[in-house]
Backbone as CSV, one residue per row, in Angstrom:
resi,resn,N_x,N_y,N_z,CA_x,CA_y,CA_z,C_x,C_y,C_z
1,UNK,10.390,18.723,-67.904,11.286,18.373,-68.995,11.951,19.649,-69.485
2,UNK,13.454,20.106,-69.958,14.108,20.703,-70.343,14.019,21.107,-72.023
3,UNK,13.575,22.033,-72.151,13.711,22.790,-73.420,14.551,22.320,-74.377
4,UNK,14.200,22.399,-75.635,15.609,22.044,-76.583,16.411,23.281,-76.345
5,UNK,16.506,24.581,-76.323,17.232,25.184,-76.077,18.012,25.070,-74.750
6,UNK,17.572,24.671,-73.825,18.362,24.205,-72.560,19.348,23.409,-72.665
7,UNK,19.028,22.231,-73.742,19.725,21.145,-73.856,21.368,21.237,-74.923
8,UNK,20.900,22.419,-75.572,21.971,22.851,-76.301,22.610,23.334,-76.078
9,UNK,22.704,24.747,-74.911,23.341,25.765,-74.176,23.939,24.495,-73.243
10,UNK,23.510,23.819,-72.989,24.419,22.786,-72.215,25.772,22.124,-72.307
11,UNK,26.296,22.010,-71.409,27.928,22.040,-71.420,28.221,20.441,-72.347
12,UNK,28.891,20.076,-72.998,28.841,19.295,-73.287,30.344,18.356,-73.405
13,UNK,30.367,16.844,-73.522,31.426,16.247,-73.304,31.728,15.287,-74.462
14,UNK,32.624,14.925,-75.005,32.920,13.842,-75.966,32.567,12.149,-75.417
15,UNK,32.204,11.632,-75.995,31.403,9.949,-75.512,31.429,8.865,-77.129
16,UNK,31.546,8.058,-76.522,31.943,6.827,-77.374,30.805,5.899,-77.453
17,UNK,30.129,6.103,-79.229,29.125,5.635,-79.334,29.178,4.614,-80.743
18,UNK,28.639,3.619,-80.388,28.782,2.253,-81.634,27.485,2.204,-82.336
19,UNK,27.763,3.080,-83.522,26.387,3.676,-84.776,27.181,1.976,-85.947
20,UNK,26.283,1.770,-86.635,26.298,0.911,-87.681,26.823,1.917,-88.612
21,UNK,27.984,1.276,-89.290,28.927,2.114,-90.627,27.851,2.646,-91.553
22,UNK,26.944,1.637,-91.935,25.936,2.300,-93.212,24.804,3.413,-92.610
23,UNK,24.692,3.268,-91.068,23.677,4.465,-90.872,24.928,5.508,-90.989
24,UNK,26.158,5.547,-90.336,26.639,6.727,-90.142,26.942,7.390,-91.769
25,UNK,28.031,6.629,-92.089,27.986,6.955,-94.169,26.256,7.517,-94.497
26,UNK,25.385,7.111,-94.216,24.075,7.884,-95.175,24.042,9.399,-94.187
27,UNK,24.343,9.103,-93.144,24.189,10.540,-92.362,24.840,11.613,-92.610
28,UNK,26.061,10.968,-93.005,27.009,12.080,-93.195,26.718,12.397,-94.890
29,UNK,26.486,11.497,-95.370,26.056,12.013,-96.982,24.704,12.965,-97.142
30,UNK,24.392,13.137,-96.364,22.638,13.852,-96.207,23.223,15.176,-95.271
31,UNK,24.392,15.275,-94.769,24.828,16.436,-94.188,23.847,16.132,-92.934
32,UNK,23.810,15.379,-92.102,23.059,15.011,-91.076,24.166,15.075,-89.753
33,UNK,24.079,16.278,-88.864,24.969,16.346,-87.497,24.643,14.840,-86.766
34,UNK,25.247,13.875,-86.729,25.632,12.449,-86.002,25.102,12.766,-84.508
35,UNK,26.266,13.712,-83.910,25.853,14.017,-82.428,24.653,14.698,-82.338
36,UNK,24.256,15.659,-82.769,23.016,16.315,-82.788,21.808,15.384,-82.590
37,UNK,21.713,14.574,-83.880,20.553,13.008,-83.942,21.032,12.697,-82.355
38,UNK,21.624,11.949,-81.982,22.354,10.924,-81.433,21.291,11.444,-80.355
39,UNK,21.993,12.985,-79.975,21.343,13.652,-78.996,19.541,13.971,-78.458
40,UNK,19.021,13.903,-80.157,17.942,14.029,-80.472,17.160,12.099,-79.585
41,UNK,17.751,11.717,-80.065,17.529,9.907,-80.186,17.623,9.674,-78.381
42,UNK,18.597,10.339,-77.606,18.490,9.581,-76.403,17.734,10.540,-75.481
43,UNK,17.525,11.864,-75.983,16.708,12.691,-75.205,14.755,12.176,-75.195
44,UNK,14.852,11.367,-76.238,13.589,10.594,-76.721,13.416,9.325,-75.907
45,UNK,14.590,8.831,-75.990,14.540,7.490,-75.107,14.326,7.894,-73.607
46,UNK,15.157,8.476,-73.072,14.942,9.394,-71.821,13.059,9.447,-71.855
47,UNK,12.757,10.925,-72.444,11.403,10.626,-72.171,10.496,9.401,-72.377
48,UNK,10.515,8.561,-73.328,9.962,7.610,-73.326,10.336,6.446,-72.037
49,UNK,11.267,6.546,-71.540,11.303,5.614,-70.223,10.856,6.575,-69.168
50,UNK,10.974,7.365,-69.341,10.206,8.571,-67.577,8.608,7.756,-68.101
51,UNK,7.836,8.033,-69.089,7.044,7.827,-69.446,6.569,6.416,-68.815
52,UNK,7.153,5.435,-69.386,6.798,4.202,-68.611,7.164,3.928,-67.303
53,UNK,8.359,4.973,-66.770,8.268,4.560,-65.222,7.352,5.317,-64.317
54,UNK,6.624,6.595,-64.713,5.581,6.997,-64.265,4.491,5.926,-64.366
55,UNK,4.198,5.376,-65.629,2.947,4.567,-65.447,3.551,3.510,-64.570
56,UNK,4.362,2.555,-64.332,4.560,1.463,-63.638,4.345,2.286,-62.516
57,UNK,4.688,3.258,-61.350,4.807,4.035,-60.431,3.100,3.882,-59.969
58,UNK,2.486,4.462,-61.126,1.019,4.857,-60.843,0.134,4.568,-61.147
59,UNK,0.304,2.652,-61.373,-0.390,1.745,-62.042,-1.598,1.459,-61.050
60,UNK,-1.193,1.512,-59.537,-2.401,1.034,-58.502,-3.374,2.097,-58.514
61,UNK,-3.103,3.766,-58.789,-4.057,4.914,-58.684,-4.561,4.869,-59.920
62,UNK,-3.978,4.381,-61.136,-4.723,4.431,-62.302,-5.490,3.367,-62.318
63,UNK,-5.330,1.829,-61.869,-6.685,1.165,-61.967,-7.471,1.328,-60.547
64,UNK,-7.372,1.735,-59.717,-8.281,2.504,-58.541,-9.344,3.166,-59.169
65,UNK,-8.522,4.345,-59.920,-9.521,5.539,-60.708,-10.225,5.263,-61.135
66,UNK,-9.914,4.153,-62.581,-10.365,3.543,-63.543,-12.021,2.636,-62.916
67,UNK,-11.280,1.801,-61.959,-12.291,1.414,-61.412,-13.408,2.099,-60.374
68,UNK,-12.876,3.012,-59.730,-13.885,3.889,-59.256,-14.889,4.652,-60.735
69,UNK,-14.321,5.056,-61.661,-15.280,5.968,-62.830,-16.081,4.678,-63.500
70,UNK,-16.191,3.789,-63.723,-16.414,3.017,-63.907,-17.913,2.365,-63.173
71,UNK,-17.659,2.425,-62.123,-18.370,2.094,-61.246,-20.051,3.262,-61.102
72,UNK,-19.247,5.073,-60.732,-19.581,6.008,-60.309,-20.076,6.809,-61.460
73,UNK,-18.944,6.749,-62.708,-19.231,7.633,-63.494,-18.155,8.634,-63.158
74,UNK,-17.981,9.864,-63.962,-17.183,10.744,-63.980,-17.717,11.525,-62.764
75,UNK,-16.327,12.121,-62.250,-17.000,12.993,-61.386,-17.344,14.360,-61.462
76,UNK,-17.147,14.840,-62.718,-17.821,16.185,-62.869,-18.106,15.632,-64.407
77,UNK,-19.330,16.340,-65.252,-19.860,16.386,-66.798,-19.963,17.437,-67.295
78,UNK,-19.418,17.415,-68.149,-19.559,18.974,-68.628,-20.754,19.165,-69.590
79,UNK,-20.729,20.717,-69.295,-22.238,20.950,-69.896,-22.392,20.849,-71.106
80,UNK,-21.613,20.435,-72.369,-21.977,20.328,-73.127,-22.161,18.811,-73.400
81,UNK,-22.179,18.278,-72.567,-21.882,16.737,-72.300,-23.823,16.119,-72.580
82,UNK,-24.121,15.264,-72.889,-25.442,14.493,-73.296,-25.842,13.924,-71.672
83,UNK,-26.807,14.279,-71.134,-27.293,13.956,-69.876,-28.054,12.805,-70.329
């Protein structure tokens, strides 16, 4: 994942986005940068969908695992761990 500073030094382009009048009016009354949020908001969505398309991706090794530790137990305990 890319740095917030990466994401800012980044070249950037004008885009056409449909905000609700009363969020944008309170934003701009709070001195709140629109694009900045905006930017903030889909760089979030972004990770939050990598997020779920990793788990859909690695749903068969995660209940494999699940069910192997389960079964076996962990495969290493650490020593401060209750034997």
């Amino acid at each position: 994942m890319h740095s917030l500073r990466e994401h800012q030094s980044s070249k950037r382009r004008p885009v056409n986005l449909t905000i609700r009048d009363d969020v944008l009016a309170e934003a701009k009354s709070l001195n709140v940068n629109a694009s900045q949020a905006a930017e903030v908001g889909i760089l979030e969505a972004i990770k939050k969908a990598r997020e779920q398309e990793w788990l859909r991706n690695n749903q068969k090794a995660l209940r494999a695992h699940n069910t192997r530790a389960e079964k076996d137990g962990p495969l290493l305990t650490p020593d401060w761990a209750d034997h």
